[in-house]
C-alpha positions in Angstrom: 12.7 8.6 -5.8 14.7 6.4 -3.2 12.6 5.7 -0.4 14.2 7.9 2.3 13.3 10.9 0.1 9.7 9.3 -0.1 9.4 9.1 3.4 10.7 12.6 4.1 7.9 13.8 1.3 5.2 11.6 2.5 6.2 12.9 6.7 6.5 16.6 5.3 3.0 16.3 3.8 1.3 15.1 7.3 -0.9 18.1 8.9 1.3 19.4 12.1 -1.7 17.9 14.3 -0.5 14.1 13.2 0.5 11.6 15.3 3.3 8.9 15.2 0.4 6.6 14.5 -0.9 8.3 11.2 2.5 9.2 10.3 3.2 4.9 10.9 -0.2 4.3 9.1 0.4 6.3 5.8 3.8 4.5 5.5 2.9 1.2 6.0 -0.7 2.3 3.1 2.6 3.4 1.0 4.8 0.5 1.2 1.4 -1.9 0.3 1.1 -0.3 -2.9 4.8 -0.2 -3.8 4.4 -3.8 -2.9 1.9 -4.3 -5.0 3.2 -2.6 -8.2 6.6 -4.6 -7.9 4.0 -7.4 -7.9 2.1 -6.6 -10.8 5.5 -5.5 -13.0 6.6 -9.0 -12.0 3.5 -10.6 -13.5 2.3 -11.7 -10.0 -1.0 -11.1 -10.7 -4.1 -13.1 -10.1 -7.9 -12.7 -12.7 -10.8 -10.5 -11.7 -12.4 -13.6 -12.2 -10.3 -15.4 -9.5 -10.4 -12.3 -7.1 -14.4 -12.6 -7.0 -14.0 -16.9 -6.7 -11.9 -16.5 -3.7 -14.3 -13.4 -1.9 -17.1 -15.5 -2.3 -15.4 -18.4 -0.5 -14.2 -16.1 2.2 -17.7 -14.4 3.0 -19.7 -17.3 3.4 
């Protein structure tokens, strides 16, 4: 799927009372994950193990 014709889908599928905001907001929560799976096929991954390292850091 190309991502005009995602966009289209992903805009047809909004409930008529959305606004340019949640329309904005799904497509940026789209684009993350797409990010994110290029990413990951790419081997740009990081360890669970790492992940909870680097939360504990950052909540202290």
């Amino acid at each position: 799927m190309t991502t005009k014709q995602l966009v289209l889908q992903t805009v047809k599928k909004l409930p008529d009372t959305a606004t340019i905001e949640d329309a904005m907001e799904k497509l940026l929560f789209l684009a993350k994950i797409e990010k994110g799976i290029s990413q990951a096929d790419a081997g740009k991954t990081i360890s669970h193990s790492s992940v909870k390292t680097r939360m504990r850091k950052r909540l202290k």
